[in-house]
C-alpha positions as CSV (number, residue, x, y, z in Angstrom):
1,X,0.0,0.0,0.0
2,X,2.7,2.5,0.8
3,X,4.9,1.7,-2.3
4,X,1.9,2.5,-4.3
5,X,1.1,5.9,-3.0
6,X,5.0,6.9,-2.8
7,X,4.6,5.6,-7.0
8,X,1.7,7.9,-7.1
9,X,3.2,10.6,-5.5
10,X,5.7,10.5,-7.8
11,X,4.6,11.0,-10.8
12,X,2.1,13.8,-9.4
13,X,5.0,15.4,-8.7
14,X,7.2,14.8,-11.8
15,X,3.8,16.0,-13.9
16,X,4.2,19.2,-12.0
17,X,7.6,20.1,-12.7
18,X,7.0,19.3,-16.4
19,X,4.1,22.0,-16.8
20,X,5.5,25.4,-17.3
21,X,5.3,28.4,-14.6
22,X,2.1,30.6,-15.6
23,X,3.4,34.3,-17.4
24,X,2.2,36.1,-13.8
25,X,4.6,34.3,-11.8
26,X,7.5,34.5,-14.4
27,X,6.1,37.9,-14.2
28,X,6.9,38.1,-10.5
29,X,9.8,36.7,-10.6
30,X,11.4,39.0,-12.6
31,X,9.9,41.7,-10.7
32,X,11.6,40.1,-7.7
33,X,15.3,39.9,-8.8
34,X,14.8,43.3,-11.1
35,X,14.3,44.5,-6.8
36,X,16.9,42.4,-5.3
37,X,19.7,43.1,-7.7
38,X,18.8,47.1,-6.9
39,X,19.6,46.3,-3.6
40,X,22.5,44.7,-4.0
41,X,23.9,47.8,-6.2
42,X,22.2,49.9,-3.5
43,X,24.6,48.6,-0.9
């Protein structure tokens, strides 16, 4: 039972990291470094 829900879990999992990130968190992400590299010249 256990070895076939890990199995399961598994490829949920894998799935997921296949599928691309949606534009408005590639979006955000870009937002987010664009703000931490400004703080880094900012120091």
């Amino acid at each position: 039972m256990r070895a076939q829900i890990d199995e399961n879990l598994k490829r949920v999992y894998e799935a997921s990291l296949s599928e691309d990130l949606p534009d408005r968190f590639k979006d955000l992400l870009s937002q987010l470094r664009a703000v931490d590299q400004q703080q880094s010249v900012d120091k």
